[in-house]
C-alpha positions, 0 to 999 in steps of 0.5 A: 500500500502506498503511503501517504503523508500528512502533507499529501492529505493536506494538499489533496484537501486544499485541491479538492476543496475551492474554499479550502484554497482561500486560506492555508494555516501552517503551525511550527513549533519553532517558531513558537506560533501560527501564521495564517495566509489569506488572498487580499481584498483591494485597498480601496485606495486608502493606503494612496498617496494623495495629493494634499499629502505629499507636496514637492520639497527640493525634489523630493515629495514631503509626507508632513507630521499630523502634529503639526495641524493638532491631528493625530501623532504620527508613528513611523514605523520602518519593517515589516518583518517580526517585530514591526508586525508584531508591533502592528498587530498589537497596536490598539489606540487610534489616536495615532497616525501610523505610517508603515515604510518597507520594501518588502509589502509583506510578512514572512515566517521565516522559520520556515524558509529552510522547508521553502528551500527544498519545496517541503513548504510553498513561498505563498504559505509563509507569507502575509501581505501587510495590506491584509494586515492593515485593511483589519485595523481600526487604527489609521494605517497607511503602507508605503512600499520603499525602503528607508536610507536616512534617518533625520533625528534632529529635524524628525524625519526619514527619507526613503526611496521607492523601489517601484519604477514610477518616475522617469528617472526609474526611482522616487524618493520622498520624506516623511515626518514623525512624532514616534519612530520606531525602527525595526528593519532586522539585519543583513547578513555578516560576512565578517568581510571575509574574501569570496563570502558575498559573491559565492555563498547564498544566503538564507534571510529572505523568501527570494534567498530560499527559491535562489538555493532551491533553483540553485540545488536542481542545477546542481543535478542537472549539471552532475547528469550531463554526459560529458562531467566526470565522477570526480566533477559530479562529486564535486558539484554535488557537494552541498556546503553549509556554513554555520551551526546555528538554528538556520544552519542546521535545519537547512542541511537537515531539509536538504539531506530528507529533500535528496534522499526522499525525492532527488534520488529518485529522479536522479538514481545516479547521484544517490552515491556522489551526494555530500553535505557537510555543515561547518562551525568554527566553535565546539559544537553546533546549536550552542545556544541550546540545550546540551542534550538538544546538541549531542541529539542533533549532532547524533542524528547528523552522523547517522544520516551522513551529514559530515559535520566539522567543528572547530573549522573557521571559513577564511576564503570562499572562492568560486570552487573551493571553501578554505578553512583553519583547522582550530582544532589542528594548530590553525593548518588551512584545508580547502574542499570543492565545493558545488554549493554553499550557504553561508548561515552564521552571524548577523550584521548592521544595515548601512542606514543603521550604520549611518544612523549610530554615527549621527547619534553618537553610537559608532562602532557597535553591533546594533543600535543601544536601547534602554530597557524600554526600547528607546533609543539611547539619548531619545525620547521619540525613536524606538528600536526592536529586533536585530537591528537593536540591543538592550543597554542593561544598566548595571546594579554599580552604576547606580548603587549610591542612589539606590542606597539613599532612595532605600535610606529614607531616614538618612541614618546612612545605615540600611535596615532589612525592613528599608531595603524590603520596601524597596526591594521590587523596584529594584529586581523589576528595573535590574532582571540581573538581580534575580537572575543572580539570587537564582544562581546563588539559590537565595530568596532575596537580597535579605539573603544577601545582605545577611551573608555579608553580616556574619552571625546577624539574624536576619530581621536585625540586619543593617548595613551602611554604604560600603557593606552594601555595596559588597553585598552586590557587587557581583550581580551584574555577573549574570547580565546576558544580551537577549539572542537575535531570534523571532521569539524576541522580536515578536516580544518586543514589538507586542510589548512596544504597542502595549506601551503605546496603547497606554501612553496617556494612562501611564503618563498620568498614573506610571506603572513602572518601577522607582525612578532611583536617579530621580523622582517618581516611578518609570511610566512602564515596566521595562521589557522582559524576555520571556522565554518559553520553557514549555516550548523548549521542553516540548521540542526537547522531548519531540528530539527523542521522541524522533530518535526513538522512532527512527532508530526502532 
């Protein structure tokens, strides 16, 4: 009997059912959610430019702030990837002017684009236009498909380019005001300026990356087919290189090795044999971020099925026929295999717009944009950055020790009572998540705890300590601050927390819900961000892992 699997069943549904074919949901655990693809209705216009909205401006159209005219106040938000649809999503409040700028016009669930590669999963299936999103809001929502290449921060405005052929130069720029600015358009990929990466490797970051590897893997059997290539030439250009061991990287050689051996094989039988996939990671182990079990699992799994897996092996050339690569773990010796296709999987880098934009604001040299614990960035109080494109700036415990000691101290005695400090103990694990993360380690229940320990033979209600000690006492909390992982997770968090924010901006501004304010007066008008990771996803994903190994292996 033939057998039939559950994505056959699906598909044979969607065919026979013509209502069915308006709508495909697809659930991943990976992701950590569902993302739904629907056919969109027409605009109706309302996402036009019209005239009375952009006037010419030393060439370029102007789109003015609504502030201006004591209308709404208008939220730019550049990307339309996790977080900027995230932060759409969530948004409620329709006293806001919400301005939408991306060159890409829809939303892609990109942990599934290693399935896109090998055609497990359809583009279309993975994708939601920002249209459809913004024709179900209540908020005023407007959608321009451009794509940002300056932010003005002293004068409030961004400048974009449209990448649609609409002028007789092939191009049109504009510019638009904001009251709020909240930038969230990811990363490009790191290269690490490495020689060869850029004009060699694909890529895995878009959904145009995902068809470019799947066209690019089917030209690689053709070419192996033709009659004149040799077996050496064969082996070589049926050799499939990944570059990378992180999530992406794993799961696409995964995709890749069930793609050829389930469907490729059959249809070129030759091949079965000259076929080599080999995923290369310069640390230890791949999936380092996870789980150890989760790493000897996939790592187990990947030797059985043939996947060549090299460690401790750094990418330091990448030419048109050979990946050159040095040997950590064999005193740094450079080796170079020929290769038929590779894809480049590890590490993230800043867009030029960010680049410019940190140089403007007096952040040079880093990674990402530095935000505050509530997403705005460092030295603003209108712009707001999320995703990969930003990093939290957590503050440390040290900084600002004396000013929570004498905020704790309120009768000035210059000593600090377990009962003083216990007034203020929440605002202080609520603004520093250090703290916790650091009582945790050391398996106390509080900073009492801590306090106590620096007090030989004190019981603990009696404890006081003065400036010195108290410092002391805290002095290695921020040992535990960690940067969150660029992941959709954390994208997806941020921007639900950021429209939450915005939807009670006036509230909060009136009657603030965050913690003490311990260089100042008064309380933060929000509680800051909080990652929270899903240890119920983790755990389920660990246990699917051998549930999948037990099976395989009986």
């Amino acid at each position: 009997m033939e057998k039939i699997t559950a994505f056959q069943r699906f598909s044979r549904a969607f065919r026979g059912n013509s209502s069915l074919t308006k709508m495909l949901i697809v659930f991943t655990v990976s992701g950590g959610g569902l993302v739904a693809y629907s056919d969109a209705k027409p605009d109706s216009g309302m996402n036009a430019i019209t005239s009375t909205e952009a006037k010419p401006h030393n060439g370029t159209n102007v789109i003015p702030s609504s502030e201006a005219d004591g209308k709404k106040k208008r939220v730019v938000v550049l990307g339309t990837g996790w977080a900027g649809t995230s932060f759409l999503k969530n948004l409620k409040n329709s006293s806001y002017d919400v301005q939408v700028i991306s060159p890409r016009n829809y939303f892609a669930f990109t942990p599934l684009l290693p399935s896109v590669t090998c055609g497990t999963v359809e583009p279309r299936s993975i994708v939601e236009p920002i249209r459809n999103i913004v024709r179900k809001k209540s908020v005023d929502v407007h959608y321009w498909e451009a794509e940002c290449f300056k932010i003005d921060a002293d004068n409030k405005k961004v400048y974009c380019r449209s990448n649609l052929t609409t002028d007789l130069n092939g191009e049109e720029e504009f510019s638009v005001d904001y009251d709020y600015l909240v930038i969230a358009i990811g990363a490009r990929a790191n290269t690490f300026n490495i020689p060869g990466v850029a004009e060699n490797c694909h890529f895995l970051k878009e959904i145009e990356d995902a068809q470019r590897i799947r066209r690019t893997v089917i030209d690689c059997f053709e070419r192996a087919s033709l009659p004149s290539i040799t077996d050496e030439e064969r082996k070589k250009i049926l050799h499939f290189v990944v570059i990378g061991g992180g999530p992406t990287g794993v799961e696409f050689a995964a995709e890749l090795h069930d793609y050829v051996n389930e469907d490729l094989v059959k249809l070129y039988p030759k091949a079965k044999d000259l076929v080599k996939i080999t995923l290369l990671e310069a640390t230890d182990h791949i999936l380092n971020m996870f789980d150890k079990r989760i790493t000897a699992f996939a790592e187990e799994k990947f030797q059985r099925d043939g996947i060549d897996v090299k460690t401790g092996a750094m990418v330091v050339k990448v030419s048109d026929k050979e990946i050159s690569t040095k040997e950590v773990k064999n005193g740094g010796n450079i080796y170079s295999m020929p290769y038929g296709m590779a894809v480049w999987s590890t590490g993230i880098g800043t867009r030029p717009v960010i680049m410019n934009f940190m140089k403007q604001i007096g952040q040079p040299n880093r990674r990402a944009l530095a935000t505050d614990e509530w997403l705005r960035v460092e030295g603003s109080d209108s712009i707001y950055a999320l995703g990969d494109c930003a990093t939290i700036n957590q503050r440390k415990v040290m900084e600002d020790i004396c000013a929570i000691f004498r905020k704790a101290d309120k009768d000035n005695s210059g000593t600090l009572t377990a009962n003083e400090f216990q007034e203020v103990l929440d605002d202080i694990c609520e603004r520093y998540p250090q703290v916790g993360l650091y009582l945790k380690q050391k398996q106390k229940n509080s900073l009492v705890d801590l306090l106590k320990d620096s007090k030989a033979d004190v019981v603990k209600e009696s404890v006081e300590v003065n400036l010195e000690e108290f410092t002391v006492a805290l002095s290695q909390v921020d040992s535990q601050m960690k940067n969150l992982p660029a992941t959709a997770q954390v994208a997806a968090q941020q921007g639900s927390y950021l429209a939450d924010c915005f939807n009670r901006m006036e509230k909060c501004e009136k009657n603030p819900e965050g913690p003490l304010r311990f260089r100042g007066e008064g309380r933060h008008r929000f509680r800051p961000f909080r990652y929270k990771l899903n240890f119920v996803l983790e755990s389920f994903l660990l246990s699917l892992c051998f549930v999948v190994g037990f099976l395989h292996n009986n």
